[in-house]
N, C-alpha and C positions, 0 to 999 in steps of 0.2 A: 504493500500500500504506500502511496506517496500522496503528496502536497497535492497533484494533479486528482489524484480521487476524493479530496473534500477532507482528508483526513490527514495525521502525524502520529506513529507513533514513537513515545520516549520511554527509555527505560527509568523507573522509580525506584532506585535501588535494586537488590539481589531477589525479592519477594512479587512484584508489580512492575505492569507497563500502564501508562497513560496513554491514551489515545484522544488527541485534541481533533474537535471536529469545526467547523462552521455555523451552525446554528443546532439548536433545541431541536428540530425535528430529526436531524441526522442524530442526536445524542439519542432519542428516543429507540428509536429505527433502531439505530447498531445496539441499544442496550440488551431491544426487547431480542434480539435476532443471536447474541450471543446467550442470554439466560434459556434458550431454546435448543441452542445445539453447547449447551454446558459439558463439556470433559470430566475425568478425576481432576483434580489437583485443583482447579479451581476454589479459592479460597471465597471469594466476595468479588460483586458486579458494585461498583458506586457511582452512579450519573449522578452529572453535575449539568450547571446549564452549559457548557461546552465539550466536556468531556466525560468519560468513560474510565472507573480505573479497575484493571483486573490483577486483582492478589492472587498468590497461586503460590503452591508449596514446591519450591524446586525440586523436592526429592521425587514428588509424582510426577509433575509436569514442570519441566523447566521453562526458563524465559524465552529458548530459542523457539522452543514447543507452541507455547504460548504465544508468541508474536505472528506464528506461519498459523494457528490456529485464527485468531483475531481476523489474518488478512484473509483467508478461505471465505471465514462466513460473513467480510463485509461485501467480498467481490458477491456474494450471493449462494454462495455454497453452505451446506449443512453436513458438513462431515461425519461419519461417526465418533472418532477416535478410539483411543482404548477402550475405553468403556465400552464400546456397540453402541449401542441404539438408547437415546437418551426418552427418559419417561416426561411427557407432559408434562407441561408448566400449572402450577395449582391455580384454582380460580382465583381473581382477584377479591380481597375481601369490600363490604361495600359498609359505609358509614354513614349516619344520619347528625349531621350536628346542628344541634339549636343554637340562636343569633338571638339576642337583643341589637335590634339595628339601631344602637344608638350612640355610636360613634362620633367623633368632636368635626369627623372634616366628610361627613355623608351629605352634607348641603353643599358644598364646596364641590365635591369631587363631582356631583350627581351636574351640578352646574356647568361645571368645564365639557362635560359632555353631554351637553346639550340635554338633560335630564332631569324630570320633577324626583324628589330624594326617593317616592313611593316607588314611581318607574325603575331607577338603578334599584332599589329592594327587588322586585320582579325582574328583572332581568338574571338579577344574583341568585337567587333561590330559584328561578328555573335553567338553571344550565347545569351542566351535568361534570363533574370536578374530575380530577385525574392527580396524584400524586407525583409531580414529573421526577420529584428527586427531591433529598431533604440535607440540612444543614442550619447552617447559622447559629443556633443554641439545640441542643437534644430534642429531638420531638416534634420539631418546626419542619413541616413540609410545605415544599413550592407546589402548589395547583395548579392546574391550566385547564380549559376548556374549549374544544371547536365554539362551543355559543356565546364564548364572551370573548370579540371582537375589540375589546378594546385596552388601550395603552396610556395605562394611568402613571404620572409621573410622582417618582418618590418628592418627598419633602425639600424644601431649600436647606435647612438646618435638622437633622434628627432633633427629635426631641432624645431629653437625658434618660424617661422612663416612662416605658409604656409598659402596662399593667398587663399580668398576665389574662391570659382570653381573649386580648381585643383582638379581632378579626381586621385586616392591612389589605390593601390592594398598593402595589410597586407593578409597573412596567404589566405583563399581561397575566402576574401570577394573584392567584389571592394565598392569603395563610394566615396562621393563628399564630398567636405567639404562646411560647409554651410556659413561660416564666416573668417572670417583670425584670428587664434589659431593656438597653436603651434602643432606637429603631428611629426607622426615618420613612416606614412606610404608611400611607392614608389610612387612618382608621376611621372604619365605617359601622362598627357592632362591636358586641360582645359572646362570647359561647361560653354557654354553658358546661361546654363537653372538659374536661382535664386533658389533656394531650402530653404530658408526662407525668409519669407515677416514678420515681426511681424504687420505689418499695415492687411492683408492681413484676410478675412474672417476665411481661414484657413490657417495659416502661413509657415507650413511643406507641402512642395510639395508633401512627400511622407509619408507613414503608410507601418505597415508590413501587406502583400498579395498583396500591389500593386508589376506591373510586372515593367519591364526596358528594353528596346532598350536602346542601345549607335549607334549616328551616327556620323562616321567621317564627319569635315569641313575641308574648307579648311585652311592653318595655314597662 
């Protein structure tokens, strides 16, 4: 694979290769396309909004392994590998999370796009959510949706502390915040839902491929 296929990949030390790609839909694509034709040794898949990073135990599968495998199944190929024949990918889980839409910049935001605050409400709780990948604090996943069209710009200055729950629209993701940190993206609501437990079996409500409902409450 090279620069000319949309892609790079680097090595991350003796465990990991990165593979920088060009936009979110290629990160998507190659994430979903390698977690499908997954090998041994594969340790962990982590998309990001540009990239892809594959851990891998060199004693199974080495990095040389691992890089000829990566460029297979981005050219479009599904190799078997060692393993043979890789088992189905489990269903996505699906989540319902409640909203107080009562956020400080939902009159603001609903504005700039050309929006009564009720309308961005209904547009948000009818579109159907997507976990594209997580980071920034444990728990916090980036969302995307084909039905939400649109590109909301972060803040001029973050604020010092946004409380945990409140529900953000940045650029075309929405997300919750999992903790009270500081953040510079539009808050529009509040959720009820917890999105990190660290006591918790598994502490992150969400992973990338789980889906998202937003449901208005009442405020």
């Amino acid at each position: 694979m090279n620069e000319g296929a949309g892609a790079r990949l680097l090595p991350m030390g003796e465990r990991a290769v990165l593979v920088e790609l060009a936009s979110l839909a290629g990160v998507l694509a190659l994430a979903g396309a390698l977690q499908a034709a997954r090998p041994p040794g594969v340790v962990d898949l982590v998309p990001a909004a540009r990239t892809v990073l594959v851990q891998v135990d060199p004693a199974v599968l080495t990095l040389a392994q691992a890089r000829a495998w990566i460029e297979r199944v981005a050219a479009g190929e599904r190799p078997g590998g060692a393993g043979g024949a890789h088992p189905p990918a489990a269903p996505a889980r699906s989540h319902v999370i409640d909203v107080r839409y009562d956020g400080p910049d939902l009159a603001a935001v609903a504005a700039a796009l050309g929006l009564a605050p009720g309308e961005l409400v209904a547009r948000h709780t009818a579109a159907d959510w997507r976990v594209a990948f997580t980071g920034f604090a444990p728990g916090f996943g980036y969302l995307i949706s084909p039905q939400w069209p649109f590109d909301v710009p972060r803040l001029p200055a973050p604020r010092t502390a946004v409380p945990e729950g409140a529900l953000g629209l940045a650029a075309e993701f929405s997300g919750v915040y999992p903790r009270r940190t500081p953040g510079g993206w539009q808050l529009i609501g509040t959720a009820a839902t917890r999105m990190f437990d660290p006591l918790a079996a598994e502490p992150a409500l969400l992973a990338p491929g789980d889906l998202v409902r937003f449901r208005a409450v009442g405020t």
